[in-house]
C-alpha positions as CSV (number, residue, x, y, z in Angstrom):
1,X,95.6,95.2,101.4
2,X,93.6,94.1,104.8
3,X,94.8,94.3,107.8
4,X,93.3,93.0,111.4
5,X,93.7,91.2,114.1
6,X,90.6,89.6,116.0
7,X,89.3,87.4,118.6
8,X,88.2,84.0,117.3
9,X,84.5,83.4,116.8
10,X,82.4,81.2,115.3
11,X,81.6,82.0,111.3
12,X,78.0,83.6,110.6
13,X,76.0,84.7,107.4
14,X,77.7,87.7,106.3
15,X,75.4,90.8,105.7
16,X,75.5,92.4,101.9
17,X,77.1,95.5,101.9
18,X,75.8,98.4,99.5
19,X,75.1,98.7,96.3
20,X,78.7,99.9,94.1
21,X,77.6,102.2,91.0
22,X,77.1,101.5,87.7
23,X,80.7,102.7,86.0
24,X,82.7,101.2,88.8
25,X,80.5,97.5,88.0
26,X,80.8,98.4,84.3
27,X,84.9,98.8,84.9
28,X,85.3,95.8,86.8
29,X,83.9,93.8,84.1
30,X,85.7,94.8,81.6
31,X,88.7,94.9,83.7
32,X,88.0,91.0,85.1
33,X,86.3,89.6,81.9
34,X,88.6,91.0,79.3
35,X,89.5,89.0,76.4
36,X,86.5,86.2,76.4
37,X,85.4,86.8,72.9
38,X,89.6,85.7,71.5
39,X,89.8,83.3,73.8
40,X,87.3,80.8,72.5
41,X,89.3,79.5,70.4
42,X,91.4,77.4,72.3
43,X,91.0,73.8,73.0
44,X,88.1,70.5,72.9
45,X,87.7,67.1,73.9
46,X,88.1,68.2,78.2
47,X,85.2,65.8,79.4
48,X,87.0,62.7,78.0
49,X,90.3,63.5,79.9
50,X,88.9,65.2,83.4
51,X,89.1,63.0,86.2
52,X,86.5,62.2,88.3
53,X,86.1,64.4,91.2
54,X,86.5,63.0,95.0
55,X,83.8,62.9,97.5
56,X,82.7,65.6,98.8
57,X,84.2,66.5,102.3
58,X,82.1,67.4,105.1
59,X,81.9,70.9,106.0
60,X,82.0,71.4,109.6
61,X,79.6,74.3,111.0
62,X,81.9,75.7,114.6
63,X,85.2,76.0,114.9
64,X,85.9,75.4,118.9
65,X,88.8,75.4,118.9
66,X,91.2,77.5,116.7
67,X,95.1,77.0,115.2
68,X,97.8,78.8,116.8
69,X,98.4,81.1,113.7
70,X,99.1,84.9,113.9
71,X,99.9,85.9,110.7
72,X,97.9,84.4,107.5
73,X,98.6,85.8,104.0
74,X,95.9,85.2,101.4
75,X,96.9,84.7,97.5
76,X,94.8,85.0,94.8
77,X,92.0,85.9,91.7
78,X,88.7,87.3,91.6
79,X,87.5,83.8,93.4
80,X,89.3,84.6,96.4
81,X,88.5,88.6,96.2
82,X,84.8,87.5,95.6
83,X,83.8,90.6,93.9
84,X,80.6,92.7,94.6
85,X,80.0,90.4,97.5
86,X,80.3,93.2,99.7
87,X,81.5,96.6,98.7
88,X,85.3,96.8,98.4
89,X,87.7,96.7,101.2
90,X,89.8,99.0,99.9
91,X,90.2,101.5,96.9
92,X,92.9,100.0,94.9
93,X,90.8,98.3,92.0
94,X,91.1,94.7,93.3
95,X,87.4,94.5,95.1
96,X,88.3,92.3,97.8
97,X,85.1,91.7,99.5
98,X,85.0,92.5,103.3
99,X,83.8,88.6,103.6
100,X,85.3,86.8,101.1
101,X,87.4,83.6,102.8
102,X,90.2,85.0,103.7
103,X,88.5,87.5,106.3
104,X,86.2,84.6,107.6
105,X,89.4,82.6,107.9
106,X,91.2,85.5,109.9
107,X,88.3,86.0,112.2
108,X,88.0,82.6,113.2
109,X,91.2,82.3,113.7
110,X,91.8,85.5,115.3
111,X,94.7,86.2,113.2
112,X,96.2,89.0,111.3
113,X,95.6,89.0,107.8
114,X,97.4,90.5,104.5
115,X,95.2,89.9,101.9
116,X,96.5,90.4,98.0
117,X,94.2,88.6,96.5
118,X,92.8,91.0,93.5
119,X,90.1,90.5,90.6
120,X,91.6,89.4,87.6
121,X,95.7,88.4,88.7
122,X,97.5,85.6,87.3
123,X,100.4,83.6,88.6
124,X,102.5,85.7,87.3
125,X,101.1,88.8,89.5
126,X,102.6,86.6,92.9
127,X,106.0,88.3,91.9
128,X,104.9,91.7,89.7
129,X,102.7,94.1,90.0
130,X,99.0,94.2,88.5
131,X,97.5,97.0,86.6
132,X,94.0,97.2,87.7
133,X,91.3,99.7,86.8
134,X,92.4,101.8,89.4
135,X,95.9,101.9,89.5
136,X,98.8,99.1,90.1
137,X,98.8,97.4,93.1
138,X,102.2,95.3,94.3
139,X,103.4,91.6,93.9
140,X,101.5,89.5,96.0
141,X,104.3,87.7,97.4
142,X,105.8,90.8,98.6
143,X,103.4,90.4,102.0
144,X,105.1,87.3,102.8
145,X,108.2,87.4,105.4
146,X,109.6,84.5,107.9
147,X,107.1,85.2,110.6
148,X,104.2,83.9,108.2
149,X,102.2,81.5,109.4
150,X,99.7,80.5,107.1
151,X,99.3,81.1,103.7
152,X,96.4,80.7,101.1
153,X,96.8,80.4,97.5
154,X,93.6,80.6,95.2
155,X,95.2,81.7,91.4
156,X,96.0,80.5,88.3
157,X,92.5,80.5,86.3
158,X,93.2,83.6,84.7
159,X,96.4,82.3,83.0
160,X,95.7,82.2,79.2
161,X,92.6,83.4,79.5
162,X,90.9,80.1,81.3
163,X,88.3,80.6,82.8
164,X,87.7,83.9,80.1
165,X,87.3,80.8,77.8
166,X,85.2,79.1,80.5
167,X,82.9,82.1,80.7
168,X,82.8,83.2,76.7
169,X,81.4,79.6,76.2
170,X,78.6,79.7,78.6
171,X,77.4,83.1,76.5
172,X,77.8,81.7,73.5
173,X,74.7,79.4,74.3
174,X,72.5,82.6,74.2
175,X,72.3,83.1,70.0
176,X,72.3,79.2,69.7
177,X,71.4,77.4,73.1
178,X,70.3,73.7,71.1
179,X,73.6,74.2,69.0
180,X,77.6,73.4,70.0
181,X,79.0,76.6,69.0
182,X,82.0,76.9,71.6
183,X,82.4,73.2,70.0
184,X,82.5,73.7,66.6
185,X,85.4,76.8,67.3
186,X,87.4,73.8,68.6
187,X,89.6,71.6,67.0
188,X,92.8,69.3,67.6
189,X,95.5,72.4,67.6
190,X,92.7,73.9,70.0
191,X,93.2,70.7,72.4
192,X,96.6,70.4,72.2
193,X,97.3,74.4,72.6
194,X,94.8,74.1,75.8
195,X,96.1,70.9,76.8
196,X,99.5,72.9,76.6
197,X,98.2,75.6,78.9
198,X,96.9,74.0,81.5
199,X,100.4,71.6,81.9
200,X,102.1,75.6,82.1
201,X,99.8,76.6,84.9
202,X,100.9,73.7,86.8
203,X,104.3,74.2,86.2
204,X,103.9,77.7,87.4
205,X,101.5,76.7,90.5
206,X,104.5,74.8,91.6
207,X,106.9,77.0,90.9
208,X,104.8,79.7,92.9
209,X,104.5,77.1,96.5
210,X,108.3,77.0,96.0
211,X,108.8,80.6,96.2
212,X,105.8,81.5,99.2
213,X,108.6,78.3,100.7
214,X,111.4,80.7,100.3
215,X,109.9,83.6,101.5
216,X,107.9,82.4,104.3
217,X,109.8,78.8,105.2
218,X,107.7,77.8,108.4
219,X,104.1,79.0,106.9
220,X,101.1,76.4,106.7
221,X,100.8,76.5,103.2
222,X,97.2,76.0,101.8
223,X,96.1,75.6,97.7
224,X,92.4,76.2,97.6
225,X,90.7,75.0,93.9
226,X,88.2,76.9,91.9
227,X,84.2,75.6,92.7
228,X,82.4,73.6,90.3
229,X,80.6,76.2,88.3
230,X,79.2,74.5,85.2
231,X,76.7,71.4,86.1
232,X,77.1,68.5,84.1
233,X,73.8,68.1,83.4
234,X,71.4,70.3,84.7
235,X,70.2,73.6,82.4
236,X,69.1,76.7,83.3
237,X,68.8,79.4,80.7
238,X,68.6,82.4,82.6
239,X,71.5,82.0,84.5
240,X,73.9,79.9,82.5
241,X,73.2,80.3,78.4
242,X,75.3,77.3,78.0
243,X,74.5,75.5,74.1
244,X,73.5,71.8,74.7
245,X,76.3,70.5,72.6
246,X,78.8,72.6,74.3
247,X,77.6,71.4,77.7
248,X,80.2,68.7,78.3
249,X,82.8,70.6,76.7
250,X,82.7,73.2,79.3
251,X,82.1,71.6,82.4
252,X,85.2,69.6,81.6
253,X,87.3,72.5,81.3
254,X,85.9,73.7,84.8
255,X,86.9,70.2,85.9
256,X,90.0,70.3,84.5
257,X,91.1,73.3,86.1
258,X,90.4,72.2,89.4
259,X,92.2,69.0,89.0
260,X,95.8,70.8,87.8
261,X,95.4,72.7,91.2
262,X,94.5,69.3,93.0
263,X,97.5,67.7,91.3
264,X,99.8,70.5,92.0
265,X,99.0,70.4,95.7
266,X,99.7,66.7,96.0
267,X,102.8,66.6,94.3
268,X,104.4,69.5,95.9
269,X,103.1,68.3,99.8
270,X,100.8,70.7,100.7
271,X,97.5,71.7,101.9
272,X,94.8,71.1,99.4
273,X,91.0,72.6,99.4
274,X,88.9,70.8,96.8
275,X,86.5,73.1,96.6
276,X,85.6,71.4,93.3
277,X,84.4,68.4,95.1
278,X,83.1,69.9,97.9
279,X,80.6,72.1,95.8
280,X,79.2,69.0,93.6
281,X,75.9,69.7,94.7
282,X,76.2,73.8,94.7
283,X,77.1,75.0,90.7
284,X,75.4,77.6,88.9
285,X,72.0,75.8,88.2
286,X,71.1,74.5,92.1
287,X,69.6,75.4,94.5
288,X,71.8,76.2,96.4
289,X,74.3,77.6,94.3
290,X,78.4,78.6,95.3
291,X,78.4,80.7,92.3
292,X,76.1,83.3,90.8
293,X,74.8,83.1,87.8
294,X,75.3,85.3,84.6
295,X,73.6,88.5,86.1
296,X,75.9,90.7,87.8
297,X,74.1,92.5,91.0
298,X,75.9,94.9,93.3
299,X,76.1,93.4,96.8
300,X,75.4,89.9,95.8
301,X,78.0,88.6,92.8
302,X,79.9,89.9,90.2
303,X,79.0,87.5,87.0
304,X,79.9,83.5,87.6
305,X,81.6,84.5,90.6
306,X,81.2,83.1,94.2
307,X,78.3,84.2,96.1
308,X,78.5,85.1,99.8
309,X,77.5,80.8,100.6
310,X,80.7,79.9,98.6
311,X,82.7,81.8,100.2
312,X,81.5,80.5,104.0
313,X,81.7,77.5,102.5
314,X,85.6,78.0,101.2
315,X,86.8,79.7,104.6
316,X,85.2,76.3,106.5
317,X,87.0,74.1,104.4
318,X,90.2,76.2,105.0
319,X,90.0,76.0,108.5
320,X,89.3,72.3,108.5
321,X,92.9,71.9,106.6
322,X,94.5,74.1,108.6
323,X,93.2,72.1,111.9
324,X,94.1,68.4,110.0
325,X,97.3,66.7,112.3
């Protein structure tokens, strides 16, 4: 957990902070990443059914003048931690960064911040604890009480083992990069069982706003989407191995994702961040990318996570919903 109050400032290129060693990287990968080589099984036919993204909003540079918010909770995954960005903020196996978006966000807002986001949590870790590689660390909704005034909620990609099936697919292109063979593991039970998964993690995004409603009735209450990762069309080897035939496949399941979030948000009335849209021109393969590629370095990214651009980007983009009449 972070906690801090400061003054409001205007949001600057974060320095990298040092380099972790190699058995704490080697345990958060295996403790973020687990289960990619079962999960690519599941699902096929995701570029047919994603809808288009939106345009891309405009990301304003200063923030002059700030929202009246004192206390802002931040919920979330590994792309609201933004792993290896920084060293840790604290010891408890979650590797917040000490500038992913939610400290940005703070900062220029001068507000107090509670930050549970933590590598590797599903929706289900909002309201029970999550092992980590360290230890357990509390239910993220525990840091929310009626004096909460704005909360940020970045989750549900880990759920059946998404974006695991996102990132076991990119891989896969390395053995066979003019083939399809995330593809061929596919089939109609796939789509349906994935099509299936991704209607539960809706159900379970709303259900989550419903409860940070109960808990904290008055907050500001902000859904921020997953970045485009996987280009549609671009290739570039040597950071994303992704198999020409399975190129379509798996940026559809990217878009996908973001797009339950996006519809979750709209139907339940709240804030929305599409960082999706927002980051059409910043995946893996431009350049200027959001998210690393598939090498993970100390200080700069953990592996197809955001890099430190994404996350200046996210906490913009936050503050610009926060700041909408």
């Amino acid at each position: 957990m972070t906690s801090h109050r400061r003054p409001p400032r205007t949001l600057t290129t974060p320095a990298l902070g040092p380099v972790l060693g190699p058995v704490l990287t080697a345990a958060l990968i295996t403790g973020l990443l687990a289960g990619c080589s079962d999960s690519a099984s599941r699902g096929e036919k995701l570029a047919e059914r994603a809808p288009t993204p939106t345009a891309t909003p405009t990301l304003p540079v200063e923030r002059e003048e700030s929202a009246q918010i004192g206390s802002y909770v931040a919920l979330g995954d590994s792309f609201t931690a933004a792993p290896l960005v920084t060293a840790p903020a604290d010891d408890d196996g979650c590797l917040r960064s000490t500038n992913n978006y939610p400290t940005l966000v703070a900062e220029a807002l001068g507000a107090d911040l509670e930050d549970r986001s933590c590598g590797g949590a599903e929706t289900g870790n909002l309201t029970a604890p999550q092992r980590t590689f360290a230890g357990t660390v509390p239910a993220q909704l525990g840091a929310l009480d009626a004096d909460t005034d704005l909360v940020t909620m970045g989750i549900g990609g880990n759920d059946f083992g998404v974006f695991a099936t996102l990132v076991r697919c990119a891989e896969l292109g390395v053995d066979d990069p003019d083939g399809a063979p995330c593809t061929e593991r596919f089939g109609d039970a796939g789509a349906a069982e994935l099509d299936q998964q991704l209607a539960i993690i809706g159900e379970r995004l709303t259900a989550s706003i419903e409860k940070v409603r109960r808990r904290a009735p008055d907050a500001e209450i902000v859904v921020v989407g997953y970045p485009r990762v996987i280009p549609p069309a671009a290739s570039c080897p040597e950071l994303l191995p992704l198999a020409s035939g399975d190129r379509d496949l798996v940026a559809g399941l990217n878009r996908r994702l973001a797009a339950v979030q996006r519809q979750v948000a709209r139907e339940t009335d709240v804030r929305h961040v599409d960082l999706y849209a927002a980051s059409a021109s910043h995946d893996v393969c431009s350049e200027e990318p959001w998210v690393n590629g598939r090498a993970t370095v100390p200080g700069h990214a953990l592996a197809y996570h955001p890099l430190a651009t994404g996350q200046r980007a996210a906490a913009r983009l936050v503050l610009d919903a926060v700041e909408q009449d």
